[in-house]
C-alpha positions, 0 to 999 in steps of 0.5 A: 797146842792145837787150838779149834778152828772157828768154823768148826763148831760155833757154839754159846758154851765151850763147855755146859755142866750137865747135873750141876746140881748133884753132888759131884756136878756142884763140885765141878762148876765150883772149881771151874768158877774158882779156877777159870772164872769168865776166861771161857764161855760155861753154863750149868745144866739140870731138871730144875732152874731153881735148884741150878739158881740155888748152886749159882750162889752157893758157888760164888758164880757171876749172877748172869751165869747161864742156866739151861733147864732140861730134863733127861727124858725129854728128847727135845730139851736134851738135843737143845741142850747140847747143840748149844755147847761144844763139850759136854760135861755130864754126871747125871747118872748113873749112866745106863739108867739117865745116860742114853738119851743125852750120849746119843744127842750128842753123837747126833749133833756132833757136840764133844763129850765127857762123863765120870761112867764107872759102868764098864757094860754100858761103855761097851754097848755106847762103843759098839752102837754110837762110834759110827755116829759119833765118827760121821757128826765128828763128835769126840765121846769120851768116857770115864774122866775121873778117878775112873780112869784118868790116873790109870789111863794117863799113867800107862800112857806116860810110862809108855813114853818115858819108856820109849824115851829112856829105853827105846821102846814100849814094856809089854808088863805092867803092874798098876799098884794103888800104893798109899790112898784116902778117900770114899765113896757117894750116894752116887757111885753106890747107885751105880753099883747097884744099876749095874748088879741090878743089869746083871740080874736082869741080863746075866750075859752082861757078866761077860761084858765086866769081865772080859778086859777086852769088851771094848776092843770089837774085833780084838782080843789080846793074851790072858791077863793077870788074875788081878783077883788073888792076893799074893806077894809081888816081888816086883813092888816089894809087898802084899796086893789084893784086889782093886775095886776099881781094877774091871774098869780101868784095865778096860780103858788101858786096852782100848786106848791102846787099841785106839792109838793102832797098839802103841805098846804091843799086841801083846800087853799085859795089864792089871790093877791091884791095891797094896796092903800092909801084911798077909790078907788073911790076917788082916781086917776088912778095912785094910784089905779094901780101903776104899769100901762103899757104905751101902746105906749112902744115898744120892746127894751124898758124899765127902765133907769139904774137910774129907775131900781136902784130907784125902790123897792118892799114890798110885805106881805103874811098874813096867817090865820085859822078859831081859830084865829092863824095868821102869816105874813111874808114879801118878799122885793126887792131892785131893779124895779121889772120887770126888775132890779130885774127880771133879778137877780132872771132869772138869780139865778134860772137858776144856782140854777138847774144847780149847787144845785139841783140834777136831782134825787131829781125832776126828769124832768116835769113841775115844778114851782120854789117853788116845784123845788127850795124851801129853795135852792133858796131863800138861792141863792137869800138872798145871791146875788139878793138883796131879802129877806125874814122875818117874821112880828111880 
C-alpha cells in the first residue's frame, strides 16, 4: 500500500474524532481504543472538555488521551481544530445544520475529511461549492462512510472488478437488493431527517437535488433510471422488492464515483437500490415492507443497546447484468446493526485508511466519495478489522 509522505502533512493526530461525546462518535473512539489502541496518533474532539473526559474513561482509553475542545460555531476553535489533524472524523450532525463551519475549515486548511452524512441535498451544494478549495489545500472530503454508503458504494465497485476480471469487462445493470438485515434507527438520524424535511419546506427546489441520482455529477447526466420506488417481483433475484430507505442516498454516490473514476463502468449505467420482502407488499404489514423504519419519538443521544447492536447484521446483494445475457452476483455482509455498530467501524476505517494508505499524490484533494479514493485499499482495511466481507455468488 501507498503510504504519506513526511512532507506532506505534518500534523499532532493522524486522525481526531469530532463528536466523540454523542452516540455514535462514542462508539467510534471505543473501537479505535479496542482495535488500534497507541499503534497511531488520535484525540477526541467536542463542545465539552468534561463530557470528552467522562467517554475517555467510559471507553477505557489511556488517561493521556488527547481532548480538543471546540465549538461548532466558533470559527477559531474549528480551524484550530482541524490543522492539528491529518483526517478528520466528524459526526456532529446533522450536517446542514452543524456541518458548514467544520468542512470548510477543512477544505481551507488542506486536512482529510470523513462523515456519516445521510443528507444527499447538503453533499450536493459541498460539491459544487468546496471541490475547488478542497483540489487547491489537497484536502480529501469524503462523504457518507458508513452505512450510507460504504456497503453500497464499495459493493458496486467490487462487482465491477470482479466483472471485469471474470468476464472482461464492466455490467451496465445493477440491482442492489438488501437481502436479509437487523438494525435500527437513533435520535440522530431521525435529526437529520427532519433537517432535511424541514430544508425542503423552506427551499422546495431542493427536492430535486434528493431526487435526481445524478445531483452530485455537475455537468453530467446519465439515462433514466430504474423506478427504485414501485413494488414488484424481480425475476433476477427470485422475489418481491420495495422501496429502500436508503436508496436516494446511495445511488447518488454509486454515480458519482463512477463519474469520479472517468465512467469506469460506462456512461450508461443503471442503478437502483431496493429491500427484499417475503411476499406480495400488499399483503404484508407495515414492518415487513420497511424493517428499517425510524421511531420518530427518538431523540439525539439515543440509539441501539450494546446487545442490539451486537444482534444485528446485514445481507446485502449486487446483481450485475447486460443485454447477452451474462450475469454476475457479488454479496457485501456485516456483522453488526448497521447504523451503528458497524457504521462506527467502517467511519473509523476509512478515516485511517486516508491517513495511513493512500498517498496525497494518488488523489489529489476534492470531493471524493470512498470507492474513487479508497477502493481495494479499504475494502482490505475492512475484511480485515470490521467484520464486512465481501464475495462473489455462484
Amino acid at each position: 500500500m501507498d503510504t504519506i509522505k513526511e512532507t506532506e502533512m505534518v500534523r499532532e493526530f493522524d486522525i481526531l474524532i469530532y463528536g466523540a461525546t454523542g452516540f455514535t462518535g462514542k462508539l467510534v473512539a471505543e473501537y479505535v481504543v479496542e482495535q488500534y489502541g497507541k499503534n497511531i496518533k488520535w484525540g477526541m474532539a467536542g463542545r465539552s472538555k468534561n463530557k470528552l473526559e467522562a467517554v475517555r474513561d467510559a471507553i477505557g482509553a489511556p488517561a493521556d488521551t488527547p481532548l480538543v475542545v471546540c465549538d461548532s460555531d466558533n470559527d477559531a476553535e474549528v480551524a484550530a481544530m482541524v490543522a492539528q489533524t491529518k483526517v478528520l472524523i466528524t459526526t456532529v450532525g446533522p450536517y446542514q445544520l452543524y456541518g458548514d463551519k467544520v468542512i470548510v475549515a477543512c477544505a481551507n486548511a488542506g486536512t482529510d475529511y470523513v462523515d456519516l452524512c445521510g443528507e444527499p441535498n447538503w453533499i450536493a451544494n459541498q460539491v459544487i461549492g468546496l471541490d475547488d478549495a478542497a483540489k487547491k489545500s489537497g484536502a480529501r472530503i469524503v462523504f457518507s462512510c458508513g452505512f450510507d454508503s460504504i456497503p453500497t458504494d464499495l459493493g458496486v465497485f467490487y462487482l465491477q472488478e470482479q466483472a471485469k476480471a471474470r468476464l472482461g469487462h464492466v455490467l451496465p445493470r445493477i440491482r442492489g437488493r438488501v437481502r436479509d438485515m437487523q438494525g435500527s434507527a437513533s435520535g440522530g438520524t431521525v435529526a437529520s431527517g427532519a433537517a432535511t424535511t424541514a430544508a425542503v419546506q423552506k427551499d422546495p427546489s431542493i427536492m430535486g437535488l434528493l431526487i435526481s441520482p445524478f445531483a452530485q455529477t455537475p455537468g453530467f447526466e446519465g439515462p433514466a433510471q430504474p423506478d427504485g420506488n414501485t413494488p414488484y417481483y424481480d425475476e433476477a433475484v427470485g422475489s418481491w422488492v420495495g422501496p429502500f430507505m436508503m436508496a436516494m442516498i446511495n445511488t447518488k454516490a454509486v454515480h458519482r464515483s463512477n463519474y469520479l473514476m472517468q465512467h469506469p463502468w460506462g456512461e450508461d449505467l443503471q442503478y437502483d437500490e431496493m429491500i427484499m420482502l417475503s411476499g406480495d407488499p400488499a399483503t404484508a404489514d407495515a414492518a415487513a415492507v420497511d424493517p428499517f423504519a425510524m421511531d420518530a419519538s427518538l431523540k439525539p443521544g439515543d440509539g441501539p443497546s450494546l446487545e442490539e447492536r451486537n444482534a444485528g447484521y446485514y445481507d446485502i446483494i449486487f446483481a450485475g447484468s447486460n443485454d447477452a445475457g451474462e450475469k454476475l452476483q457479488a454479496c457485501v455482509k456485516g456483522d453488526m446493526d448497521p447504523g451503528y455498530g458497524s457504521t462506527s467501524k467502517m467511519l473509523a476505517e476509512s478515516a485511517i485508511c486516508l491517513a495511513l494508505d493512500i498517498s496525497k499524490d494518488r488523489t489529489g484533494g476534492g470531493c471524493w466519495t470512498t470507492a474513487s479514493s479508497m477502493g481495494p485499499e479499504l475494502i482490505s482495511r475492512l475484511e480485515a478489522h470490521a467484520g464486512l466481507s465481501f464475495s462473489i455468488e455462484d
